[in-house]
BATOR-298047 format. One line per 4 residues: number of its first residue (from 1); their letters; for each residue x, y, z of C-alpha. Coordinates in steps of 0.02 Angstrom, whole numbers, plus 50000, padded with zeros to 5 digits. Example, Ala and Ser with C-alpha at 12.3 -4.5 7.8 and 13.67 -1.06 7.14 Angstrom:
BATOR-298047
1> AS> 50615:49775:50390 ~ 50684:49947:50357
END
This chain:
BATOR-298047
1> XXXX> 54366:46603:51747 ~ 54286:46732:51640 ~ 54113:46806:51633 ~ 53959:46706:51569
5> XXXX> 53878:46775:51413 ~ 53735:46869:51410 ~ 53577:46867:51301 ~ 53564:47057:51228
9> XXXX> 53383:47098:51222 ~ 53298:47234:51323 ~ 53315:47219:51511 ~ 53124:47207:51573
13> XXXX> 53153:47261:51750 ~ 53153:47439:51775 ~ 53261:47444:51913 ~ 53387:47332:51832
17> XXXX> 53376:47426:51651 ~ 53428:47584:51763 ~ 53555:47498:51839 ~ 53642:47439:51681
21> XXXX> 53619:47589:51584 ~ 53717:47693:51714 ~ 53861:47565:51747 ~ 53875:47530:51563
25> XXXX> 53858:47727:51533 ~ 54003:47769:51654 ~ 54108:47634:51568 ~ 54074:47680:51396
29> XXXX> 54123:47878:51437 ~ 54294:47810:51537 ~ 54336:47706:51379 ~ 54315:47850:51276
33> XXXX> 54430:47980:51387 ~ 54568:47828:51392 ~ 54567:47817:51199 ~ 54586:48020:51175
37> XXXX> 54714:47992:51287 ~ 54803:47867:51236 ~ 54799:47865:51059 ~ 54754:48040:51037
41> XXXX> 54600:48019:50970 ~ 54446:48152:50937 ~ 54303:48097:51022 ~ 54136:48154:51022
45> XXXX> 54020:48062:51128 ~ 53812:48111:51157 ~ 53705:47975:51239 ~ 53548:48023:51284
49> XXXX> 53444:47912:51421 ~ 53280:47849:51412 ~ 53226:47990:51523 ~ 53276:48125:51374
53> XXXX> 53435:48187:51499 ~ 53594:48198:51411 ~ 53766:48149:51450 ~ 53918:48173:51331
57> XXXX> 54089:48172:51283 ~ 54208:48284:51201 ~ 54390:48277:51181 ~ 54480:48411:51272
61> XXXX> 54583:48437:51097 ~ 54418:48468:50976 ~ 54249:48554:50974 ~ 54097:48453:50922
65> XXXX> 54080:48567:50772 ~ 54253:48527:50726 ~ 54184:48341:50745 ~ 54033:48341:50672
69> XXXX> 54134:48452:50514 ~ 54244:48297:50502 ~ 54109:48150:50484 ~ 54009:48274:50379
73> XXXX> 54167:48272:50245 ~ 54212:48102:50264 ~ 54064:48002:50269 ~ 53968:48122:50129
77> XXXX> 53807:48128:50238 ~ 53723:48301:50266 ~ 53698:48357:50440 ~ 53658:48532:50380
81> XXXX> 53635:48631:50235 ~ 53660:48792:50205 ~ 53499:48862:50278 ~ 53556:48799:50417
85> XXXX> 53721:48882:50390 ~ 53637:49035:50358 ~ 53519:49021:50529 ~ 53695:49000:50614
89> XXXX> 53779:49183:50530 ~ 53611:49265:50572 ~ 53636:49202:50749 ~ 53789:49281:50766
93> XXXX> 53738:49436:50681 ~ 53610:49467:50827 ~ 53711:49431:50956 ~ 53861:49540:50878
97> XXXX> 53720:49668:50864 ~ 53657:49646:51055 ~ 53798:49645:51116 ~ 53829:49820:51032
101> XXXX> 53674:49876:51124 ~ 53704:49860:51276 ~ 53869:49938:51247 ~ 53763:50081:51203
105> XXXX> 53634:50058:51340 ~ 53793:50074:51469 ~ 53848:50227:51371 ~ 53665:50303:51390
109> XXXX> 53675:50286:51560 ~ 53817:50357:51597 ~ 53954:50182:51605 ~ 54096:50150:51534
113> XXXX> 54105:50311:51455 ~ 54293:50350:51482 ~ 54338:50221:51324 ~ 54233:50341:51203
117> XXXX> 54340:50450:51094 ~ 54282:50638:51045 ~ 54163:50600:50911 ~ 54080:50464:51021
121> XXXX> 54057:50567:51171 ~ 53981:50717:51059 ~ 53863:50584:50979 ~ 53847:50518:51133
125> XXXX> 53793:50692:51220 ~ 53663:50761:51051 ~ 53559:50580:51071 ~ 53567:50604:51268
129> XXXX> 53498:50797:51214 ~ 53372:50725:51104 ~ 53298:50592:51224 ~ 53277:50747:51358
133> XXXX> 53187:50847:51226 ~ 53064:50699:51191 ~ 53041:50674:51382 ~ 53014:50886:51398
137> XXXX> 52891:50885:51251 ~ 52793:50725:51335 ~ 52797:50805:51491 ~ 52726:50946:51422
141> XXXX> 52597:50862:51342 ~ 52538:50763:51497 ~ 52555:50926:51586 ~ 52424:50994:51470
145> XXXX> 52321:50865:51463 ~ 52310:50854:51671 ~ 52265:51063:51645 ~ 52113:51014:51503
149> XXXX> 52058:50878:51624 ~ 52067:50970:51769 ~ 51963:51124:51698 ~ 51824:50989:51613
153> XXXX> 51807:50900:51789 ~ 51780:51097:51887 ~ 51659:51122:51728 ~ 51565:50965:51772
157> XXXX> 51579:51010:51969 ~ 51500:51167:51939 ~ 51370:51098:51839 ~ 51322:50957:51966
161> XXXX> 51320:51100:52094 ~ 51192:51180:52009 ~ 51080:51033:51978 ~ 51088:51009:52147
165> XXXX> 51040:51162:52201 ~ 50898:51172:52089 ~ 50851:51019:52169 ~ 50868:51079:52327
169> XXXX> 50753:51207:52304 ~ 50633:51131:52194 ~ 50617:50995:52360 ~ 50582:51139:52484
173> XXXX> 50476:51213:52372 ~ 50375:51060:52364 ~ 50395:51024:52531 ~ 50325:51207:52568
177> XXX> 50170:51162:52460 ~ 50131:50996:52560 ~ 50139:51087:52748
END
């Protein structure tokens, strides 16, 4: 005896709808590992639930770039142009070019150093020579700066010393006048 048919319209229960959306989701992913299997098949699976959370499928054999490449070329629609393209490259480029910095940062601090050849290490050693001369020169100038500060604050010491004693002795003064 086989199964009755169902009506296929949305399932109004919400536990239900869960229900059936996970058994039919784990069924729909094992049919598509037996056909790469078994008939060597690329597969490229992406369902995403009504809660947004994603759950997909790709043949061990292929990439979904190689996929989405193929349907691209055979079914003539456009899944990206060339800006696109370009967005991609440019991607690359900056990682290509991170990655080269922090290469560089580990040089500057002294890591993985023993992989530099001559040239490197000399290059390496005049911008380590430069970035000490910049830190000297701001030292210096923060030095100076503390001196200037310091003198202008015993300036206004002084100054607030002398007030004060005026004050002093303008207040006995008065207070001499009053007795």
């Amino acid at each position: 005896m086989g199964r009755g048919k169902i009506e296929i319209k949305r399932i109004e229960n919400t536990s239900n709808r869960q229900v059936t959306y996970s058994k039919r989701k784990n069924g729909i992913l094992k049919k598509a590992k037996e056909i790469t299997v078994l008939c060597d098949a690329q597969i490229s699976l992406i369902i995403f639930g009504s809660s947004g959370k994603l759950h997909e499928y790709i043949s061990p054999s292929t990439t979904l770039i190689d996929v989405l490449d193929k349907y691209q070329r055979a079914s003539g629609k456009t899944l990206w142009d060339a800006k696109h393209e370009n967005l991609s490259n440019e991607i690359d480029r900056v990682k290509k070019e991170n990655d080269s910095m922090q290469i560089e940062l580990r040089h500057l601090e002294g890591e993985d150093i023993s992989s530099l050849n001559y040239k490197e290490l000399i290059a390496l050693e005049n911008a380590l020579e430069n970035g000490l001369n910049d830190v000297r020169q701001k030292q210096m100038e923060v030095h100076s700066m503390f001196k200037r500060n310091s003198k202008i604050l015993e300036e206004q010491n002084k100054e607030l010393n002398f007030l004060m004693q005026q004050h002093l002795a303008e207040g006995e003064r008065m207070l001499g006048q009053w007795i």
